[in-house]
N, C-alpha and C positions, 0 to 999 in steps of 0.2 A: 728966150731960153725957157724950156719948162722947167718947172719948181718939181722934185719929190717933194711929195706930203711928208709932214714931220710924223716919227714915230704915234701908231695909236692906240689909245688907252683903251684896255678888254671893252669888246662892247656888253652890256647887259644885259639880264636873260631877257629880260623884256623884246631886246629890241632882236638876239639871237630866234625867238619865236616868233614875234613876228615876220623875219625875213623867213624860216622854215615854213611857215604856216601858206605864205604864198608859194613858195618851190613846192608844195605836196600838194597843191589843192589837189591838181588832178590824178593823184598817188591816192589820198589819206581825204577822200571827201567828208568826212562824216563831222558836224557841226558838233562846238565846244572849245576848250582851251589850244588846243593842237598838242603836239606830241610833248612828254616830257623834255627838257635839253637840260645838259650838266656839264659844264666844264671837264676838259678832260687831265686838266691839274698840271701837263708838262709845258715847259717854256722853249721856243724855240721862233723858225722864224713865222710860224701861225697861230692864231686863237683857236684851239680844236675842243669841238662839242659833241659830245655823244649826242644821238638825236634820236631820241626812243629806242629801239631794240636790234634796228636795220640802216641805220644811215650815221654817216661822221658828216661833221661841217668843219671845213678850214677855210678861217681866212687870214687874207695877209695881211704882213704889219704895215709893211714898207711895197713902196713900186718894183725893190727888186725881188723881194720875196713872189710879187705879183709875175712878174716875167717868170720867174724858174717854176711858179706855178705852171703857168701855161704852156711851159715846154715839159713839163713833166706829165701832164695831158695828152699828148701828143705823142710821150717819148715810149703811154704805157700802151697806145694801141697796137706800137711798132712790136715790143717783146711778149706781150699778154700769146699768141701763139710757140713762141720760144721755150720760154722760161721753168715750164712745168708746175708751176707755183701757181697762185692767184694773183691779180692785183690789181686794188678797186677800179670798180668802174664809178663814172660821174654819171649822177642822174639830171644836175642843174648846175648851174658854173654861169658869174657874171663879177656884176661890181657892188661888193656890200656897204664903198665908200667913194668920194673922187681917188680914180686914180686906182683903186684898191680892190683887188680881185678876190674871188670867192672860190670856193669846189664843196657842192654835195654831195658824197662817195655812197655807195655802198659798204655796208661792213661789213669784212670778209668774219668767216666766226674762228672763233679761238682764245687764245690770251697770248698774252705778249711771250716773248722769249724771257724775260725775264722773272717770270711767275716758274715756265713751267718746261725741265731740260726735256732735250732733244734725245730721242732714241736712235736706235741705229738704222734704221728705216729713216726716220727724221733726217740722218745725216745722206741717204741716198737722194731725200731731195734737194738737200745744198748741194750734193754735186750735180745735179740736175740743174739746177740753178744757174751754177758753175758753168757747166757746157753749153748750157744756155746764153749764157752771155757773150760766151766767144763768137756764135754762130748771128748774134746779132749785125746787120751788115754797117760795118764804119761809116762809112758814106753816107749812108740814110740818114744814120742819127747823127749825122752832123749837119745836116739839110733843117733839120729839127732846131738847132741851136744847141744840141748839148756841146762843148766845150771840149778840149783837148787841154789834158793836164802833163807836162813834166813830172817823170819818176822822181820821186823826194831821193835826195841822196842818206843812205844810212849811215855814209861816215860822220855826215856832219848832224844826223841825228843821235848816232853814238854818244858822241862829244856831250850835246848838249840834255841828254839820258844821264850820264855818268857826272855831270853836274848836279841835277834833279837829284840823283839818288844820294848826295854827300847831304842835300838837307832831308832827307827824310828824317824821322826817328826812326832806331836800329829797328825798332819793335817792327815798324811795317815795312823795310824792304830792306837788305843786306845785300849792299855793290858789288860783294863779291860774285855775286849771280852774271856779272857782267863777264865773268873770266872766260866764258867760251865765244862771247863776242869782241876778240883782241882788235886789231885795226884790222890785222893783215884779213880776218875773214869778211869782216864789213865790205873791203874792199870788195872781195869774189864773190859777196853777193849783192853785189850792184844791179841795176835790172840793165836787161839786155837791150840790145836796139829790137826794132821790129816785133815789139811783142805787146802792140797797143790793142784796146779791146775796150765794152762796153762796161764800163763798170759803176756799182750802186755808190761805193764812194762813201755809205755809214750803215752798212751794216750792223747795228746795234742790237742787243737781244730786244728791246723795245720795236723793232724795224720788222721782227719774225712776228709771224704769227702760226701759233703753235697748238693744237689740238690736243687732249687730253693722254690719247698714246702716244704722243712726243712728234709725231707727223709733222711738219713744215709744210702747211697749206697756205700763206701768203705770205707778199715781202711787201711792207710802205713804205711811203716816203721817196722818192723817185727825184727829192729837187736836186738831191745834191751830185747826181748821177753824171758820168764824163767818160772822155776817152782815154783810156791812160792804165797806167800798171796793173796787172789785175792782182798781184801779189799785196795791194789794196783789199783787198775782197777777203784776201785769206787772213789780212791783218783781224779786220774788224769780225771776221766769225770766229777768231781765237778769240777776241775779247767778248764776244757774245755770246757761243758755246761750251767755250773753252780749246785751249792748243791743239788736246790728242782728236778731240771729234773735227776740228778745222782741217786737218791735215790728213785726218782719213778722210773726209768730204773732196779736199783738193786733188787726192791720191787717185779718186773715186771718178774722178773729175778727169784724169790724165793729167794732170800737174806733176811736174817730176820734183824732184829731193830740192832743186837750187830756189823756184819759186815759193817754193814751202817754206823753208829755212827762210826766205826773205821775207815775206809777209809773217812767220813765227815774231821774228825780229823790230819787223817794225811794231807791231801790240808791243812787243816788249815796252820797247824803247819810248812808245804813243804814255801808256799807263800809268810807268815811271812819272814823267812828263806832265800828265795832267793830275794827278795827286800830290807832287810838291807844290802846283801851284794853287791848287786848292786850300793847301794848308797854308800858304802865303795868302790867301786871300783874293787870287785873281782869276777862280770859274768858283759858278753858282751849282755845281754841281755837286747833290749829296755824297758827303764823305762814303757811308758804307758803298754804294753802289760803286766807286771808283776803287773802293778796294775792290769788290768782289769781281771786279773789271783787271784790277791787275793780278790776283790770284787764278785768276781763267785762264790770260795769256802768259803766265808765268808756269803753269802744269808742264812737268817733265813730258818728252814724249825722245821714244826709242831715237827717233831719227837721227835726231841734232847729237848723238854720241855715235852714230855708227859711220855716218854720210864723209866721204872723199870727194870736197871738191875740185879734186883739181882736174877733173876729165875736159873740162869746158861747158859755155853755156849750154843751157836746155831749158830754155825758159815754158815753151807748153807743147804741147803734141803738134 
């Protein structure tokens, strides 16, 4: 039976330059210390180095981090014509440990979503994005390894939302917010059959990358990407952009009124969720960013007061 390697401890700059030093030689010939590297400070499942001005290094912690690396390799040659967006290319990719895989990227330029909002042009490229991912072929990327997830059900994320929210303090979130998600709507907005699609799966303002006039020139991170609900997609750019630009991006996108309201919903219900238990003490994620995560997906928008579901599904064009 093979063993996974036990979790591994950050490697050191020392040893982060020296593996750079040998992936540029024939980039960055010129003799001395090699390129600056810095930690790039998040935790997740790779050690990520800014590596001078032009390149990331990720590597993985674990063997499984190593596999969804290298279908994520794979998965970006398939959408990089699609997508409209950027998204890195590998200049060197190998094993920085037993068992343990590497990627040297290019850095696409910008700053994260989270430095710097999206304008409204910005939001023409999530729906670019968007339509992008439909048109990506199911089949292929499942050839690839990426995965097929089951739609989360919102009833029983409701539930366990409206738990979350009895421990918050009042100060940061009032249940009552809950009153236009009764059961009976949870129920209608279920995701439909037949409406599987390529989806990023964490879209995070960290995940954008964002140009100075608000532009949406790249998306990272590709490991956690699957087939399955795209009303996913719309979750996570409410919580990255916020509700109203998510849902004029979906709009923008051909997404009708029922998949909007369902991915609105789930952010909701996601934020709720991951800041009570933050405050319990069971994710390492900074407090302010989890508020300003649930105050994105919390932003009023026209829809969710005008919309009559009761026509029947319509889940995308």
């Amino acid at each position: 039976m093979t063993q996974t390697p036990a979790p591994t401890q950050p490697p050191t700059p020392d040893i982060v330059r020296r593996l750079v030093r040998s992936l540029l030689a024939d980039h960055d010939a010129a003799p001395g210390p090699g390129p600056d590297v810095r930690p790039v400070g998040e935790e997740g499942e790779h050690f990520t180095w800014w590596v001078g001005r032009r390149h990331v290094l990720r590597l993985a912690r674990d063997r499984d981090a190593s596999l969804r690396q290298r279908r994520e390799l794979r998965l970006r040659d398939l959408i990089r014509p699609l997508i409209g967006v950027a998204v890195p290319v590998s200049v060197a990719r190998g094993e920085w440990a037993s068992g343990l895989h590497y990627t040297l990227d290019t850095l696409v330029p910008g700053v994260s979503g989270e430095e710097q909002d999206v304008s409204a042009l910005g939001e023409a490229d999530l729906a670019g994005l968007l339509t992008g991912l439909r048109e990506v072929p199911v089949r292929q990327a499942e050839t690839l390894g990426v995965p097929r997830i089951p739609p989360r059900s919102l009833e029983t994320l409701r539930s366990a939302a409206l738990r979350a929210a009895e421990r918050l303090p009042v100060e940061e979130f009032d249940p009552a917010g809950f009153t236009q998600l009764a059961a009976p709507a949870a129920v209608q907005l279920g995701a439909q059959t037949g409406a599987a699609f390529l989806v990023h799966h964490a879209l995070k303002g960290e995940h954008l990358v964002v140009s100075p006039d608000g532009r949406v020139r790249g998306v990272l991170d590709w490991t956690d990407a699957a087939i399955g609900d795209p009303a996913e997609d719309i979750a996570g750019l409410a919580v990255a952009v916020g509700a109203p630009a998510a849902v004029r991006a979906a709009t923008l996108a051909g997404y009708s009124a029922r998949p909007c309201l369902r991915g609105l919903w789930l952010s909701r219900c996601d934020t709720v969720i991951r800041l009570a238990d933050r405050l319990r003490g069971r994710d390492g994620t900074p407090v302010p960013l989890l508020e300003a995560q649930l105050r994105r997906a919390w932003e009023s928008i026209l829809l969710e007061r005008v919309t009559d579901l009761r026509d029947g599904p319509d889940e995308a064009p």
